[in-house]
ZALUMFI-371207 format. One record per residue: residue number from 0; residue in three letters; x, y, z of N, C-alpha, C, O in turn. Coordinates in Angstrom, 2 decimals. Last residue first. Layout:
<setis>
 num residu    n_c1    n_c2    n_c3   ca_c1   ca_c2   ca_c3    c_c1    c_c2    c_c3    o_c1    o_c2    o_c3
 NUM    ALA       X       Y       Z       X       Y       Z       X       Y       Z       X       Y       Z
...
</setis>
This chain:
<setis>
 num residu    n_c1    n_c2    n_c3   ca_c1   ca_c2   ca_c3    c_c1    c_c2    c_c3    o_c1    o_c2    o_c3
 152    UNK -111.08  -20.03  -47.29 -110.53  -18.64  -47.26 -110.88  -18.05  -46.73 -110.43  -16.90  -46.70
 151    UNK -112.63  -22.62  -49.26 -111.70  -21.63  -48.14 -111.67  -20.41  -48.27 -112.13  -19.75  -49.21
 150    UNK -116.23  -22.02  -50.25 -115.02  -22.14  -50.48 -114.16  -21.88  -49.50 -114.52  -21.02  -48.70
 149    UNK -118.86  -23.89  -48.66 -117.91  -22.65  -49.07 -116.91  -22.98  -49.25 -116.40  -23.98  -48.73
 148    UNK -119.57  -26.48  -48.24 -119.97  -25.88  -49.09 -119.72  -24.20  -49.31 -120.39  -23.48  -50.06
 147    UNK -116.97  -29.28  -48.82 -117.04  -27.95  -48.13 -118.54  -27.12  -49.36 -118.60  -27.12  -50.59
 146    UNK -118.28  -32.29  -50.51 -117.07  -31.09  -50.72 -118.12  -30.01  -49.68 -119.35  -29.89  -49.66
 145    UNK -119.12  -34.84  -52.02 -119.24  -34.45  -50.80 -118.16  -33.20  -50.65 -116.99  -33.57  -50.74
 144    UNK -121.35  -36.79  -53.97 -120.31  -35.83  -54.18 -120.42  -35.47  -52.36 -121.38  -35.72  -51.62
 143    UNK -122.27  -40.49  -53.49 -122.35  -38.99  -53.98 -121.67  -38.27  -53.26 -121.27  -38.61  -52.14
 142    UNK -121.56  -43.92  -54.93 -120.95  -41.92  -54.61 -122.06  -41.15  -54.61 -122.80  -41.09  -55.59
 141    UNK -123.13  -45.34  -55.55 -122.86  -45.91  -54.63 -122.28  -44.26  -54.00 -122.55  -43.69  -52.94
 140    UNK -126.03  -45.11  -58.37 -124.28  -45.05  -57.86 -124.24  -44.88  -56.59 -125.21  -44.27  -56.13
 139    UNK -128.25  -46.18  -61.19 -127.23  -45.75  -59.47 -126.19  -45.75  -59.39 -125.36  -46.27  -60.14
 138    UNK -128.72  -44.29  -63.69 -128.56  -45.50  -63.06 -127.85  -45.20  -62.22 -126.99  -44.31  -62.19
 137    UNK -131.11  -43.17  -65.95 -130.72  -42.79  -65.06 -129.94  -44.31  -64.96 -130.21  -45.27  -65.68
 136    UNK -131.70  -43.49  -69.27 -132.40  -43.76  -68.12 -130.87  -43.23  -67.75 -129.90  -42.96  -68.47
 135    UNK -131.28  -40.55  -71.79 -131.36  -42.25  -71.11 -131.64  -42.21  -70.00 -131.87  -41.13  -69.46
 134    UNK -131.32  -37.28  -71.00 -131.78  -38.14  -71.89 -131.04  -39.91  -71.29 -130.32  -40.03  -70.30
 133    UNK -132.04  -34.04  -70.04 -131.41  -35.64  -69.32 -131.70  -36.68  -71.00 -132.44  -36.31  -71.90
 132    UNK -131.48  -30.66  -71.09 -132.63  -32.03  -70.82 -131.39  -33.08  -70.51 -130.19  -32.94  -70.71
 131    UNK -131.21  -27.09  -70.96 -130.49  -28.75  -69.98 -132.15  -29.46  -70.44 -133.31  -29.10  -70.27
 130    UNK -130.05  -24.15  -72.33 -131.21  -25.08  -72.46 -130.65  -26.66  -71.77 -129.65  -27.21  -72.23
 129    UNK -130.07  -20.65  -72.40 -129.63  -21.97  -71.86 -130.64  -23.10  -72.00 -131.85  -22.98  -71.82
 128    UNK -129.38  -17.57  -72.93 -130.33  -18.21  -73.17 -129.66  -19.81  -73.33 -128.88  -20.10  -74.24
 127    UNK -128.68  -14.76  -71.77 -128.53  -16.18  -71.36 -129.71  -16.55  -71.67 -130.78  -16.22  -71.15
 126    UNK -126.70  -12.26  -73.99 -127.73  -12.78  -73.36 -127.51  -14.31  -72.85 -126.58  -15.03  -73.23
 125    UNK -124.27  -11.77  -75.17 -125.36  -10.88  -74.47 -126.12  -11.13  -73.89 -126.51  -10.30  -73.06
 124    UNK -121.65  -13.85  -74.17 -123.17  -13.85  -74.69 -123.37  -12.85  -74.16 -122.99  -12.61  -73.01
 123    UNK -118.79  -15.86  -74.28 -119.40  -14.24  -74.45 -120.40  -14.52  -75.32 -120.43  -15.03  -76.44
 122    UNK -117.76  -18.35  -71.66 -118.87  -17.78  -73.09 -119.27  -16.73  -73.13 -120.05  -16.32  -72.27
 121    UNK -115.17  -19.70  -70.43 -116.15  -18.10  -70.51 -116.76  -18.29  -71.41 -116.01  -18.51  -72.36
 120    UNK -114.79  -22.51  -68.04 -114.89  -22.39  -69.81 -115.75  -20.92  -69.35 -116.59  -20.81  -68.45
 119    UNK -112.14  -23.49  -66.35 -112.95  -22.30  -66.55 -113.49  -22.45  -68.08 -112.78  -22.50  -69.09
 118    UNK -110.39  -25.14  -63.63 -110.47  -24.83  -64.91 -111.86  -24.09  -65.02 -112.64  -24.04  -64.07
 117    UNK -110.03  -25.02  -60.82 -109.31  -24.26  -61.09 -110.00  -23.91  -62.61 -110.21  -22.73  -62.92
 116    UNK -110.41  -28.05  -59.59 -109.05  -27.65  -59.99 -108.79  -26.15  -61.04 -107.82  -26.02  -61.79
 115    UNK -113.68  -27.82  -60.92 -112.90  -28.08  -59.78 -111.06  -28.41  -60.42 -110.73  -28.90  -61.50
 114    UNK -115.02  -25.19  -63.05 -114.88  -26.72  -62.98 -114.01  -27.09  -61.66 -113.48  -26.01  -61.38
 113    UNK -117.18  -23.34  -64.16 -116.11  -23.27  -63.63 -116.06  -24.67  -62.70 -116.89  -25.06  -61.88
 112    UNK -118.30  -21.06  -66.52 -118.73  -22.39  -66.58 -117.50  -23.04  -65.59 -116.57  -23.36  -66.33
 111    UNK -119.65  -17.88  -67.10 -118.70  -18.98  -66.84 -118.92  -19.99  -66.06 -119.63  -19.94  -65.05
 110    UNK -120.56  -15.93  -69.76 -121.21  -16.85  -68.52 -120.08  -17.79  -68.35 -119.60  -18.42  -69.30
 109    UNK -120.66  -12.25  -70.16 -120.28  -13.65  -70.54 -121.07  -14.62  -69.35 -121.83  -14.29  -68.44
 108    UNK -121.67   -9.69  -69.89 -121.38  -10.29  -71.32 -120.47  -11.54  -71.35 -119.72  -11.84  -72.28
 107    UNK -121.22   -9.56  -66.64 -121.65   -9.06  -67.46 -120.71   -9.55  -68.85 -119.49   -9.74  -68.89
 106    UNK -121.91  -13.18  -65.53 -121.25  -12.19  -65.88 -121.49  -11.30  -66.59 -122.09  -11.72  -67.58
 105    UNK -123.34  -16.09  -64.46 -123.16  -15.50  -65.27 -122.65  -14.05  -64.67 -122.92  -13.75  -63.50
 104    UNK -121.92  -19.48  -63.48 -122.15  -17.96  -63.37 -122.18  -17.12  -64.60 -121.42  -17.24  -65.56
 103    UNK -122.28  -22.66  -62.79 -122.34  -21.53  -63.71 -123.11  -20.61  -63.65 -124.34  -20.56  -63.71
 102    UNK -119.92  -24.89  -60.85 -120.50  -23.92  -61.15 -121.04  -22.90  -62.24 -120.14  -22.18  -62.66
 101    UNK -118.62  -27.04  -60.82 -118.91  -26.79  -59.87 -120.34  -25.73  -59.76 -121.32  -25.73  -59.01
 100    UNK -118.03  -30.22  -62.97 -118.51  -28.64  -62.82 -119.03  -28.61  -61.33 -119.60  -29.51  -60.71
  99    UNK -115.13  -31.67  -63.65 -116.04  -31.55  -62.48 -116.72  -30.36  -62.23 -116.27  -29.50  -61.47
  98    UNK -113.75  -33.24  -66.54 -113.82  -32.20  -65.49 -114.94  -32.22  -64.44 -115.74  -33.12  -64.65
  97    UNK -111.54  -35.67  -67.80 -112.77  -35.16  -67.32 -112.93  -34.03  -65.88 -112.45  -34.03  -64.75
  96    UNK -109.81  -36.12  -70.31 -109.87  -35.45  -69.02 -111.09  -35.21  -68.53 -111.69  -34.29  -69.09
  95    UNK -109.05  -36.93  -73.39 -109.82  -38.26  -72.21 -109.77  -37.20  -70.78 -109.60  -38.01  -69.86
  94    UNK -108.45  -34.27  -74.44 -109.88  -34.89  -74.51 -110.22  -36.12  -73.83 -111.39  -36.44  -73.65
  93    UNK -106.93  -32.15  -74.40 -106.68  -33.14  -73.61 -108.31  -33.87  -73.75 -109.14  -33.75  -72.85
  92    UNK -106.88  -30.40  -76.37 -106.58  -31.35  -76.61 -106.41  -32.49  -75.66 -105.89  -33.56  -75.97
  91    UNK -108.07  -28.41  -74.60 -109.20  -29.04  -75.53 -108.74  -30.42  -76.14 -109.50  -31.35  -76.41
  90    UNK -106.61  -27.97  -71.99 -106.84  -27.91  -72.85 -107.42  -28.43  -74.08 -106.57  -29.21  -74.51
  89    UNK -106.88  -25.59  -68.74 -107.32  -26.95  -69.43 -106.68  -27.02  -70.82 -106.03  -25.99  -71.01
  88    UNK -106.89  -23.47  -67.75 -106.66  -24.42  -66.97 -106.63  -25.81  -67.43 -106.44  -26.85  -66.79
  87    UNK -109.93  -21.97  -70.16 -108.91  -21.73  -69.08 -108.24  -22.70  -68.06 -109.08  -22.94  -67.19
  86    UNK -111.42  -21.24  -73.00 -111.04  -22.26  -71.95 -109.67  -22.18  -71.20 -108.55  -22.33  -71.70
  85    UNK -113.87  -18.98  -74.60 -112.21  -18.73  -74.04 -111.91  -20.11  -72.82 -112.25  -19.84  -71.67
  84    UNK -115.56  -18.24  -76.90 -115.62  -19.08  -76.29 -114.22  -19.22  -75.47 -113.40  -19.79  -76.18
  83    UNK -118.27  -16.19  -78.78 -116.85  -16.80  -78.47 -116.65  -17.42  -77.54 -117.66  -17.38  -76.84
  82    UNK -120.81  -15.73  -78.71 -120.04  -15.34  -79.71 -118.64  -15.27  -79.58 -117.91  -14.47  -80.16
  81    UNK -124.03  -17.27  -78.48 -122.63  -17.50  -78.32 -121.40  -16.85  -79.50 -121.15  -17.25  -80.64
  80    UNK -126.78  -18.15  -78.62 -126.35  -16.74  -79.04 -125.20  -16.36  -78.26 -125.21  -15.39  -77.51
  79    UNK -126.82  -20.73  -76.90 -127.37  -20.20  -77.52 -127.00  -19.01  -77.84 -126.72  -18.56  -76.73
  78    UNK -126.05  -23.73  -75.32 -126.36  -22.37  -74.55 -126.12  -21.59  -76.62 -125.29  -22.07  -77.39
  77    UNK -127.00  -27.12  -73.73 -126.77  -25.42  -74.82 -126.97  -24.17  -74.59 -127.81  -23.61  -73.89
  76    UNK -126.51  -30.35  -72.56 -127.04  -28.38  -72.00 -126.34  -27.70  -73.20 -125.14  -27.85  -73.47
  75    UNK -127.73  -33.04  -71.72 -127.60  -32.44  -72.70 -127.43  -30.95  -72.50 -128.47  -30.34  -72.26
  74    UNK -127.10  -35.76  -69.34 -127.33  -34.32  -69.46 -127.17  -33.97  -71.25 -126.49  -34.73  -71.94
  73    UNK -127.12  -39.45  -68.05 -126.63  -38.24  -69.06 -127.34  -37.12  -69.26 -128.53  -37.42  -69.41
  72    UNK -127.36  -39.36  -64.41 -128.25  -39.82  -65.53 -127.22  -38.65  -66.70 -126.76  -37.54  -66.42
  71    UNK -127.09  -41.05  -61.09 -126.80  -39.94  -62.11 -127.13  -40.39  -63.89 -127.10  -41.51  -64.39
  70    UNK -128.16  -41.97  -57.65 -128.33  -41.99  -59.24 -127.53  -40.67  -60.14 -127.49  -39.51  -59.74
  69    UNK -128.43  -43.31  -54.52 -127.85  -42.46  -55.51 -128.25  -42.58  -57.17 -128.69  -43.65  -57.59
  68    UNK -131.12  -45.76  -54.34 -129.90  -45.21  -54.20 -129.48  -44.05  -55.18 -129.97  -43.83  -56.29
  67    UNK -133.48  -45.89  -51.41 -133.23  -45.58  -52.48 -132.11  -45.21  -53.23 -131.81  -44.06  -52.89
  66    UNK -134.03  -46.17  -48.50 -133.52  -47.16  -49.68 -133.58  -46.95  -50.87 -133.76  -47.94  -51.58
  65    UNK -132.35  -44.85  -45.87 -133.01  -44.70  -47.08 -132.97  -45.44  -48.23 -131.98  -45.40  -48.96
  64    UNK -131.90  -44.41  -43.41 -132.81  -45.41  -43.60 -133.18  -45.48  -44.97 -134.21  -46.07  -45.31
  63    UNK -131.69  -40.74  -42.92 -131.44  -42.12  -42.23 -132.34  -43.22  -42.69 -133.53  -43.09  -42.42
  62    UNK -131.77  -39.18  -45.98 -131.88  -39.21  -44.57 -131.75  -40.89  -43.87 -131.74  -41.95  -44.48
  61    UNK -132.49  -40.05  -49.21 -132.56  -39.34  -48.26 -132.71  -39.56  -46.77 -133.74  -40.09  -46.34
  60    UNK -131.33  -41.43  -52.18 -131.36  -41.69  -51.17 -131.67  -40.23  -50.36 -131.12  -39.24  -50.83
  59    UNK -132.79  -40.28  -55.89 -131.89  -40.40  -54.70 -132.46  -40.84  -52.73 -133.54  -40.61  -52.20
  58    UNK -133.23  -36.80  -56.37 -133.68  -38.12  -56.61 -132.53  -38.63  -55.32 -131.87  -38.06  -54.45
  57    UNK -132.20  -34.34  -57.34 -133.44  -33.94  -57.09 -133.44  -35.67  -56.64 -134.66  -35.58  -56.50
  56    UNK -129.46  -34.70  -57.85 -129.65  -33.95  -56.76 -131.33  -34.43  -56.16 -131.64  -34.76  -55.01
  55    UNK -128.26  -36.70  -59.78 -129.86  -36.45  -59.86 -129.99  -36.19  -58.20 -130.42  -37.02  -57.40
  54    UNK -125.11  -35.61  -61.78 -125.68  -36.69  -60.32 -127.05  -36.15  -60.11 -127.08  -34.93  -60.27
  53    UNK -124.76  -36.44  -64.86 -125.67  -35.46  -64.40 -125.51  -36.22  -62.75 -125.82  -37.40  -62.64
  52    UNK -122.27  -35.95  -67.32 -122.46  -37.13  -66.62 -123.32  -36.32  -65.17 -122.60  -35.65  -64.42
  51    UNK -122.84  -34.02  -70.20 -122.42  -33.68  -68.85 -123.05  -35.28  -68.41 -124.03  -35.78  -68.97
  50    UNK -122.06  -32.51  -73.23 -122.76  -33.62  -72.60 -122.58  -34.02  -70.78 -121.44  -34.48  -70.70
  49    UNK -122.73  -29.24  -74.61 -122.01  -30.36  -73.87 -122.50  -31.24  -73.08 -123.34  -30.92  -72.23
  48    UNK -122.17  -26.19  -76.35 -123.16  -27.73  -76.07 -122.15  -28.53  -75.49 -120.96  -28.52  -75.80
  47    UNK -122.79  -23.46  -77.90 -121.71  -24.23  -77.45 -122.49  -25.18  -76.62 -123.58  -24.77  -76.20
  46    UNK -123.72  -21.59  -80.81 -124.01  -22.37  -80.01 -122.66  -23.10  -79.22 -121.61  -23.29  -79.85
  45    UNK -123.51  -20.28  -83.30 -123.33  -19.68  -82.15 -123.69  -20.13  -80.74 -123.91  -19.40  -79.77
  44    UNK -123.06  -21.39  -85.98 -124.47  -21.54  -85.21 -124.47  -20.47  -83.91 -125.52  -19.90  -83.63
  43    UNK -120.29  -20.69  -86.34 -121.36  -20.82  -87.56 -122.55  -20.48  -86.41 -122.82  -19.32  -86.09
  42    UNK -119.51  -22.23  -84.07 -118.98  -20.58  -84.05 -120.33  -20.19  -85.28 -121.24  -19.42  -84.96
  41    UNK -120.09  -24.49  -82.07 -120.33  -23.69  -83.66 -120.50  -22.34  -83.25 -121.22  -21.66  -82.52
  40    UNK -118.51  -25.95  -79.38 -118.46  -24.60  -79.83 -118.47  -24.70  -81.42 -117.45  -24.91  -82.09
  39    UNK -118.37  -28.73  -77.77 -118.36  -28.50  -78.85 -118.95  -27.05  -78.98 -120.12  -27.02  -78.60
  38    UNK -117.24  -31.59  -75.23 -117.86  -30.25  -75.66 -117.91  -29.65  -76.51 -116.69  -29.66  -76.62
  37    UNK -116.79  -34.24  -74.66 -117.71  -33.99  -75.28 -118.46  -32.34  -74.97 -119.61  -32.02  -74.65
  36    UNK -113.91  -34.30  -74.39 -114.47  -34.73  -75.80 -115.74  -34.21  -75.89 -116.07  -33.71  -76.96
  35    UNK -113.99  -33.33  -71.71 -113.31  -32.31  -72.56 -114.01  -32.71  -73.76 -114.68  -31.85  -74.33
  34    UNK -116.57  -34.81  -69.87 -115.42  -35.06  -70.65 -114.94  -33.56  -71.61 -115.83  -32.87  -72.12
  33    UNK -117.70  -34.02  -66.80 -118.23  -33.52  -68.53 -116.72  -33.82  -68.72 -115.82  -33.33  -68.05
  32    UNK -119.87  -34.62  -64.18 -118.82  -35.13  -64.89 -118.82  -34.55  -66.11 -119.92  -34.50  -66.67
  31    UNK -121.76  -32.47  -61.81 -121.72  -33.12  -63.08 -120.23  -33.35  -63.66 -119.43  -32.42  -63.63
  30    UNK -121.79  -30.48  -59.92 -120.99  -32.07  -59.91 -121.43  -32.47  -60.75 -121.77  -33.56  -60.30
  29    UNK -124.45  -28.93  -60.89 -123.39  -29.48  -59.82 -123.08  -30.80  -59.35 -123.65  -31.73  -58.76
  28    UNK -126.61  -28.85  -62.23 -125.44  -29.35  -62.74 -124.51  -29.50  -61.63 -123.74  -30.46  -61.70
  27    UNK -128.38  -28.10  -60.56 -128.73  -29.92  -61.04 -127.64  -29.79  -61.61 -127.23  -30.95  -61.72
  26    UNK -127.57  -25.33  -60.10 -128.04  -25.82  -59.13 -128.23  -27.46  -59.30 -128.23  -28.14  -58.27
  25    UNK -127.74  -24.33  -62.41 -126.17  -24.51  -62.00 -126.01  -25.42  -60.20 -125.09  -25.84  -59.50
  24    UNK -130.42  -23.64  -62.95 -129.29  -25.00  -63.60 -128.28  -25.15  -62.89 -127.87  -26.31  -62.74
  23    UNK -130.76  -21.63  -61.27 -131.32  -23.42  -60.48 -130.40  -23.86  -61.69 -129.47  -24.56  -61.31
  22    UNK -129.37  -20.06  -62.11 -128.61  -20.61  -61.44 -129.55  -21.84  -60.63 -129.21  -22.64  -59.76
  21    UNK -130.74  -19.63  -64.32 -129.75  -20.03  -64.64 -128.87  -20.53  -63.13 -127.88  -21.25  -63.15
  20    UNK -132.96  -17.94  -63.43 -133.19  -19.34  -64.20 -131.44  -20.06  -64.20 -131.36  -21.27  -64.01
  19    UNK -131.52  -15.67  -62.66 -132.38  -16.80  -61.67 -132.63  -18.21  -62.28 -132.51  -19.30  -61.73
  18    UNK -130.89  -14.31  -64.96 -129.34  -15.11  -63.90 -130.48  -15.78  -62.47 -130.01  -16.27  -61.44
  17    UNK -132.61  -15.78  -67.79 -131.86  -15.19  -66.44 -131.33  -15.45  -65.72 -131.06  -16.63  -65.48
  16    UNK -133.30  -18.13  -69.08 -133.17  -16.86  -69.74 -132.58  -15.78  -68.81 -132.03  -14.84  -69.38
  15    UNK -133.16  -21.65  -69.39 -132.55  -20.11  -68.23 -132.73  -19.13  -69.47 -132.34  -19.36  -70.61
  14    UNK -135.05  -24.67  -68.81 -134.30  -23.51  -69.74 -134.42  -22.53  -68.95 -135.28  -22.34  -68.08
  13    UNK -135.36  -28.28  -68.66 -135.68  -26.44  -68.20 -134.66  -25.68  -69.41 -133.94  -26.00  -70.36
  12    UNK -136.11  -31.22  -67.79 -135.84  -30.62  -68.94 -136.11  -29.35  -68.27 -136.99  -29.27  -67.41
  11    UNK -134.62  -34.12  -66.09 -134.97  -32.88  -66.13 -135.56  -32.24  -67.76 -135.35  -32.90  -68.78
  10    UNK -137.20  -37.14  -65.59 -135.70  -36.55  -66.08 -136.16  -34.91  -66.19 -137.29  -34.44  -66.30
   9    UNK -138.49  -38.95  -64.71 -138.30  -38.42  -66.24 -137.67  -37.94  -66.40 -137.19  -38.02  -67.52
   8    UNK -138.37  -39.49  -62.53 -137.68  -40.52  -62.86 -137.68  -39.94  -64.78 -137.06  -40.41  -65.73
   7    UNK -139.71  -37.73  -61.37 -138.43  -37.33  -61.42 -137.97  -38.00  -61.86 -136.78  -37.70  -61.97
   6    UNK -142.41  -36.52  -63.90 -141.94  -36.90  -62.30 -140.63  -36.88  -62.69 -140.19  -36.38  -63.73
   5    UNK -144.97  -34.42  -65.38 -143.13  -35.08  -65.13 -142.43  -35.22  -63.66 -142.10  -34.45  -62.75
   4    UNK -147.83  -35.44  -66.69 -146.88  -34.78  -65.22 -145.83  -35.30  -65.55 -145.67  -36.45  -65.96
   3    UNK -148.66  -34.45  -70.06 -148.41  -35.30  -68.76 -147.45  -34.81  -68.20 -146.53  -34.11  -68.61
   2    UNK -152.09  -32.62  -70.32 -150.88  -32.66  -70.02 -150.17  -33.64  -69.51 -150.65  -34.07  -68.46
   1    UNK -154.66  -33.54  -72.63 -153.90  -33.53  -71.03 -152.76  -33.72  -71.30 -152.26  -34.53  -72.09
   0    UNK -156.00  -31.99  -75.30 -154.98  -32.94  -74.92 -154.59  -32.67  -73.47 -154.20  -31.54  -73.18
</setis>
């Protein structure tokens, strides 16, 4: 059987087992939109999952003249051998809030998941084992994200 090539209009799929793998994710999740509703921690399964509104870093308009436009596409990401879950700045009951991931770091025995204004989801894992696919088509947008790329201070 031949393999088929995945271009970009297919969408991502990867997985992190390390803090290298894991930070190209944190690298296509940036600036991703993720509603409070749609995050979910099985404590049973040890899984925590969330649907993320994806901007397609990899795609998109480039450089002067570019006719191609912005795009962001829905995300799927899990993360796997999860044995608690601590949300910071936020609260679960606020479920129409949408957050703005900036970033995910991992830590010794956890990985944090750290959103603009401050909020924080920790996952205590021994390990990073992470999983991001895209699923539906993609569709344009007129935004893309624009913020300092260091922090103040």
């Amino acid at each position: 059987m031949k393999a088929k090539k995945r271009t970009p209009e297919a969408g991502l799929k990867l997985r992190a087992a390390d803090d290298e793998d894991l930070a190209v994710i944190s690298a296509c999740l940036q600036d991703a939109l993720v509603s409070v509703r749609d995050l979910a921690y099985d404590r049973d399964a040890r899984i925590f999952v969330l649907v993320a509104n994806r901007f397609r870093w990899e795609g998109g308009a480039r450089g002067e003249g570019a006719v191609k436009p912005f795009e962001r596409t829905l995300c799927g990401v899990s993360f796997d051998e999860i044995d608690g879950v601590v949300y910071r700045g936020f609260h679960r009951s606020e479920e129409d809030r949408i957050l703005s991931l900036l970033a995910i770091r991992p830590n010794p025995g956890a990985i944090d998941l750290e959103f603009a204004g401050g909020a924080t989801i920790r996952l205590t894992a021994a390990a990073i084992r992470c999983r991001l696919r895209d699923f539906g088509e993609p569709w344009p947008t007129v935004w893309q994200p624009d913020h300092p790329l260091d922090p103040p201070g």
